[in-house]
C-alpha positions as CSV (number, residue, x, y, z in Angstrom):
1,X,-6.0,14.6,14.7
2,X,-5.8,12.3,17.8
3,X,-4.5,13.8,21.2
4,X,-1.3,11.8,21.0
5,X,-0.2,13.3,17.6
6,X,-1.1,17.1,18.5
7,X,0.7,16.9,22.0
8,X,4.2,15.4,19.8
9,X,3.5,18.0,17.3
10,X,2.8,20.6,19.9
11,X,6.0,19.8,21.7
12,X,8.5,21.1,19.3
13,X,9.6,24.6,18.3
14,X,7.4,25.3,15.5
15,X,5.9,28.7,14.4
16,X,2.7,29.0,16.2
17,X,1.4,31.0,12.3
18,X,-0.1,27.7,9.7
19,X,-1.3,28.5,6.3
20,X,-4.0,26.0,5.7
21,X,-3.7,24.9,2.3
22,X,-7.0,23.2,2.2
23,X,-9.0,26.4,2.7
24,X,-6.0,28.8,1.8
25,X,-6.9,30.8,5.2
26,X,-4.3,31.7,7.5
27,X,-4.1,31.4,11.0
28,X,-1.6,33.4,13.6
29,X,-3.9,32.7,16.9
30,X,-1.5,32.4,19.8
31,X,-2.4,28.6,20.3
32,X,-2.0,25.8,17.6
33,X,-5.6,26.0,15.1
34,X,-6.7,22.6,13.4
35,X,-9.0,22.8,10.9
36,X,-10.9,20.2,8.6
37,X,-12.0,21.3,5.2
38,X,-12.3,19.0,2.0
39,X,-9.7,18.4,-0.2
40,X,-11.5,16.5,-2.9
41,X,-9.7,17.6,-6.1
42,X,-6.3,17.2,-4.4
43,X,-3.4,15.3,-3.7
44,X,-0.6,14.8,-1.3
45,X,2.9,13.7,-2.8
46,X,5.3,13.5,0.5
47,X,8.7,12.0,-0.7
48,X,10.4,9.8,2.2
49,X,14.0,7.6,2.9
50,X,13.8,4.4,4.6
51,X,16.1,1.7,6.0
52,X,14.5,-1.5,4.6
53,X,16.2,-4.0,7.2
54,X,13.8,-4.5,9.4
55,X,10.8,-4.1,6.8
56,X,8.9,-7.2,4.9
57,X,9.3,-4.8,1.6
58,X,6.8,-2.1,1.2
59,X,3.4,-2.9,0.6
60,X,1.1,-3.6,3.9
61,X,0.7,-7.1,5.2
62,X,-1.0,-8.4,7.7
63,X,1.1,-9.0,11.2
64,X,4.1,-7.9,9.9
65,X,6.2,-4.5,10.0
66,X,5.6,-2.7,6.4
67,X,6.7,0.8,5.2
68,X,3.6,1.2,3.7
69,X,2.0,0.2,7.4
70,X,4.3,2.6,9.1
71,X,3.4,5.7,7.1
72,X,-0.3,4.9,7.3
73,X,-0.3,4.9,10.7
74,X,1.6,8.0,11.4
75,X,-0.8,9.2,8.5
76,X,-3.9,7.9,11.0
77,X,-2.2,9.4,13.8
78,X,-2.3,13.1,11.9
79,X,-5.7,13.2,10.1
80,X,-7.7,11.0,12.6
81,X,-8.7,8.8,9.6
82,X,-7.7,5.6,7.9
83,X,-5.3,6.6,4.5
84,X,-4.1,4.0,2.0
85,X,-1.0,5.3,0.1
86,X,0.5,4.7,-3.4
87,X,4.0,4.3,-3.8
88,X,6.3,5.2,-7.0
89,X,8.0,1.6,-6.1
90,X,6.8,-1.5,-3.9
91,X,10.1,-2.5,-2.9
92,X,10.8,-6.0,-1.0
93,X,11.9,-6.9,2.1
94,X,15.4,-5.4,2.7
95,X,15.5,-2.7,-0.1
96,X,16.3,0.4,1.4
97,X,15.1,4.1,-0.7
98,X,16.6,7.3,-0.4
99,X,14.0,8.8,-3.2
100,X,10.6,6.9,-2.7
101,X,7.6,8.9,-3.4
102,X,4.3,8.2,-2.0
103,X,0.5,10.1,-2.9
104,X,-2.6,9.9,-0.9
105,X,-5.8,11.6,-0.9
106,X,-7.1,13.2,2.3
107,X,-10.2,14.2,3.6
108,X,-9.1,16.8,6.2
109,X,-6.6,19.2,5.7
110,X,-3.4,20.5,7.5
111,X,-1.0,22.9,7.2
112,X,1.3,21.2,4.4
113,X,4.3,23.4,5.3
114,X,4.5,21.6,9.1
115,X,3.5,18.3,7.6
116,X,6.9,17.0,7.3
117,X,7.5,17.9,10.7
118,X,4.2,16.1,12.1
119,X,5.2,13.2,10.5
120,X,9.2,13.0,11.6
121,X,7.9,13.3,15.2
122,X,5.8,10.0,14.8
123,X,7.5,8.1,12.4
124,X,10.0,5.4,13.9
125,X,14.1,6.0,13.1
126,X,14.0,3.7,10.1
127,X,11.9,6.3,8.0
128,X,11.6,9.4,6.8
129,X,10.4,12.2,5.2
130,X,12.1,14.5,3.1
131,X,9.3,16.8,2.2
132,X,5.4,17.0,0.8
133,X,3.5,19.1,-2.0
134,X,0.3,19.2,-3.2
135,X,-0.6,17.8,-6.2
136,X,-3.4,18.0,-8.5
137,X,-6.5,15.2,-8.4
138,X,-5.0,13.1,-10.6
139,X,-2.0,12.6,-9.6
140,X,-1.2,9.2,-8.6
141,X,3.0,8.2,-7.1
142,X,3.0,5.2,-9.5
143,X,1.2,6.1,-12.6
144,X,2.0,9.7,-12.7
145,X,5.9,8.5,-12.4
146,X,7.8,9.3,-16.3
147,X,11.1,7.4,-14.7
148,X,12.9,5.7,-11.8
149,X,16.0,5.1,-10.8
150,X,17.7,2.5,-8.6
151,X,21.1,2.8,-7.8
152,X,23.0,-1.0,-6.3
153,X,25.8,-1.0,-4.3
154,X,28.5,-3.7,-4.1
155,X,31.0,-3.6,-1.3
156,X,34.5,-5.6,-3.8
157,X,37.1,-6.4,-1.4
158,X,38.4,-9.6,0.4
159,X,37.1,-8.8,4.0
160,X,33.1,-7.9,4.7
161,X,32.2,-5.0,6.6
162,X,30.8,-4.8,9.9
163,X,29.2,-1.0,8.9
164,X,28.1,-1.7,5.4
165,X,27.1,-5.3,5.6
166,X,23.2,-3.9,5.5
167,X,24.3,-1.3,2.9
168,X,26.3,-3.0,0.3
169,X,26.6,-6.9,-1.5
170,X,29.7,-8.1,0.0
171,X,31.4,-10.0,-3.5
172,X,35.1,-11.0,-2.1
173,X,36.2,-12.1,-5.6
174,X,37.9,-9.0,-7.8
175,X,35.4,-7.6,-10.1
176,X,36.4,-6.9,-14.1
177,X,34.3,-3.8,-14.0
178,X,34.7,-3.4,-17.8
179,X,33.3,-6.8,-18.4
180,X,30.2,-5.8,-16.1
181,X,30.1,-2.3,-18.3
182,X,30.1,-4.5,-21.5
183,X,27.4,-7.0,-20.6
184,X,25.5,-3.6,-19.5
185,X,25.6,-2.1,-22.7
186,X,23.4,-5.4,-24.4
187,X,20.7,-4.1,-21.6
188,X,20.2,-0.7,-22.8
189,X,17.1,0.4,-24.4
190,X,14.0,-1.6,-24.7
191,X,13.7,-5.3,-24.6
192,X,11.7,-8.2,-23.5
193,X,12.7,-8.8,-19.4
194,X,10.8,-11.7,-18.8
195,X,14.6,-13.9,-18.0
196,X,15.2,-11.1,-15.1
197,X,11.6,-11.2,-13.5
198,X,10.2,-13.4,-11.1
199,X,7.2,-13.4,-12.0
200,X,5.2,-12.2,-15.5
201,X,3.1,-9.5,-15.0
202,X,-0.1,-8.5,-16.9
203,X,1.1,-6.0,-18.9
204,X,3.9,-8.1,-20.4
205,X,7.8,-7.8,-19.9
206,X,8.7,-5.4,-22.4
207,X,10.7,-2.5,-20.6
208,X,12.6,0.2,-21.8
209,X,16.3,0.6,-19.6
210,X,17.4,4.5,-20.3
211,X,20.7,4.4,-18.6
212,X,22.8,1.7,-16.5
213,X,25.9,3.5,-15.3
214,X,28.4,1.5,-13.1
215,X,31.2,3.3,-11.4
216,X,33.7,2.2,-8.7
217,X,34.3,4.4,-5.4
218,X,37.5,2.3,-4.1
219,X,36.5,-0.9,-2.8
220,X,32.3,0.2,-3.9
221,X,31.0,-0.4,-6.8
222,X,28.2,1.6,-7.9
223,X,25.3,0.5,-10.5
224,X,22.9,3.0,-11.4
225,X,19.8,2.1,-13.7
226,X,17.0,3.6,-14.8
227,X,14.0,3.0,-16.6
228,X,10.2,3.8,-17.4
229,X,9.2,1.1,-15.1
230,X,10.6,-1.8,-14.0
231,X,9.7,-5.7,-13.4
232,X,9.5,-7.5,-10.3
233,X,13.5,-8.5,-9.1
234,X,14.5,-7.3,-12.5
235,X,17.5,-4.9,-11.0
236,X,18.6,-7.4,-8.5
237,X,18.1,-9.7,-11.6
238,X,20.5,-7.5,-13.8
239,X,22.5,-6.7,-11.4
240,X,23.1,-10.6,-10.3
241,X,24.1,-11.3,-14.2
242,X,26.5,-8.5,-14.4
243,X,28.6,-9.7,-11.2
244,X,29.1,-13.1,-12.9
245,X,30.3,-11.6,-16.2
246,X,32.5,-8.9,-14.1
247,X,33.5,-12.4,-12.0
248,X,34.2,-14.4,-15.4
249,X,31.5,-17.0,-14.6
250,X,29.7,-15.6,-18.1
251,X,30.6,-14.1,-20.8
252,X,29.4,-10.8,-21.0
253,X,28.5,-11.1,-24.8
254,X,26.0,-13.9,-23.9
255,X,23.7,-11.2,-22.6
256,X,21.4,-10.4,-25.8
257,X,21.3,-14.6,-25.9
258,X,19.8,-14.6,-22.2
259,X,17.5,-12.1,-23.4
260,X,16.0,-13.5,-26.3
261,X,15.7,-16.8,-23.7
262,X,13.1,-15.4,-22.0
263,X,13.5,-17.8,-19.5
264,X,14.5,-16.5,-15.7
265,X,16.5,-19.7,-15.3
266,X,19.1,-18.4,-18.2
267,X,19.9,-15.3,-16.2
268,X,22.4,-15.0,-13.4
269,X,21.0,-15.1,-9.0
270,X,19.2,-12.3,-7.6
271,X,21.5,-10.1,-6.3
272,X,20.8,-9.6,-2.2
273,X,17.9,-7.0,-1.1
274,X,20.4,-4.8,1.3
275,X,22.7,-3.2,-1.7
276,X,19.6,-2.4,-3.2
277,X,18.1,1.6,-3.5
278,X,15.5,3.2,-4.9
279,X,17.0,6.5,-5.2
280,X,14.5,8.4,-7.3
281,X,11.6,9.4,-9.3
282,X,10.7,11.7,-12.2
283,X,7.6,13.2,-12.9
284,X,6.1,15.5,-16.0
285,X,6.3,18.6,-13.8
286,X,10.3,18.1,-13.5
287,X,9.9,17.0,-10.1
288,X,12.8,14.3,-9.2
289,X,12.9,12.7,-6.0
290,X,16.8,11.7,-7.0
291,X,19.2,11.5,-4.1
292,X,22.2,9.6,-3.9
293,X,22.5,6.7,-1.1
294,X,24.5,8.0,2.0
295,X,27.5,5.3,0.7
296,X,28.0,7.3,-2.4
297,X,27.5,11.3,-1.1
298,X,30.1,13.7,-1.4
């Protein structure tokens, strides 16, 4: 652990007692204890929320600001040793999550219960973490993940908004949200995605949707889907397709045509990154990182 991350983690009002989950010892010394012990056959899963706005999407890049480079730092920072991460969902520039899970396999352990805390001191505003657990060896964020759910939000009035413009797609034309519903419904189940994806991806474009709910909150609209996996832009895809059937531009029965298409240019726009959330993930053990975006909470 470098000097800079003990003395922030040292700083706040923590329990000086740290049950060490790497060697299961305990330690209630009256100053802070590190220890380093192997954790070969296990995994961390840490869940985290992030603003996307300033971020070029998820996945590291050189030279630029990257979720993924933001948690490995912090991660660097903790364990004194360079970590790569997996995520449940590389998500592009803009997207914000409120349920993105991430895994990583260290070689030094720490007391899990404080690592949430370690991390919050380090990490910048714009991210999070929610909590951690450890997981066995072969657990793995992406390929471990049963489900995932991204939930869109469309900001329907005549005005934009100087608070949600980062937060919501501002569409000033009225919506027909039963049209939208109706074109959703030829979406449902599985299908070939290749119209909504930018780009084909090696294991073809079949995907199974299980659910694509879309509610509205006043002048919010709020799209929900979820799926096994998804393809790359395929919810901004959907999501672009269903605001021009909801805005009469296409019929929303011409949906199982654009589909069997399989051409991205018969599809509607990409809807914009900032409505977009990656709210959660499911996992065989019943864990789901599901929480709603701050727009929608109760």
């Amino acid at each position: 652990m470098t000097r800079r991350a003990r003395q922030r983690y040292e700083a706040g009002s923590v329990s000086q007692a740290a049950t060490f989950r790497g060697s299961h010892s305990t330690s209630t010394k009256s100053s802070w204890t590190w220890t380093i012990d192997a954790l070969s056959d296990r995994r961390i899963r840490i869940t985290v929320e992030y603003d996307g706005t300033q971020f070029h999407g998820f996945q590291r890049q050189p030279s630029v600001r990257t979720v993924a480079g933001v948690l490995e730092a912090a991660l660097h920072e903790i364990f004194g040793e360079r970590i790569a991460i997996t995520a449940a969902g590389r998500t592009d520039a803009g997207v914000h999550a409120t349920g993105q899970v991430i895994s990583f396999l260290p070689s030094h352990a720490f007391p899990l219960d404080r690592l949430a805390l370690a991390l919050n001191r380090i990490l910048p505003r714009d991210v999070s973490v929610r909590d951690t657990a450890e997981m066995p060896g072969d657990f793995s964020a992406r390929f471990s993940a049963v489900s995932r759910t991204y939930v869109y939000a469309i900001l329907n009035r005549r005005d934009p908004s100087a608070l949600l413009g980062r937060y919501a797609w501002h569409v000033y034309k009225p919506l027909d949200v039963e049209a939208m519903r109706a074109a959703a419904a030829h979406l449902i189940g599985e299908h070939d995605f290749r119209s909504f994806c930018a780009l084909p991806e090696s294991g073809g474009t079949n995907r199974t949707v299980l659910g694509l709910k879309i509610d509205r909150h006043g002048e919010i609209l709020r799209l929900e889907i979820g799926a096994g996996g998804f393809l790359h832009h395929m919810v901004r895809a959907i999501v672009g397709t269903l605001v021009e059937c909801a805005g009469g531009r296409r019929d929303p029965e011409s949906v199982p045509a654009i589909l069997a298409a399989r051409d991205r240019a018969a599809a509607g726009v990409n809807a914009p990154p900032h409505g977009l959330y990656l709210a959660g993930v499911r996992y065989p053990d019943g864990y789901d990182s599901l929480r709603e975006p701050w727009l929608f909470a109760q």
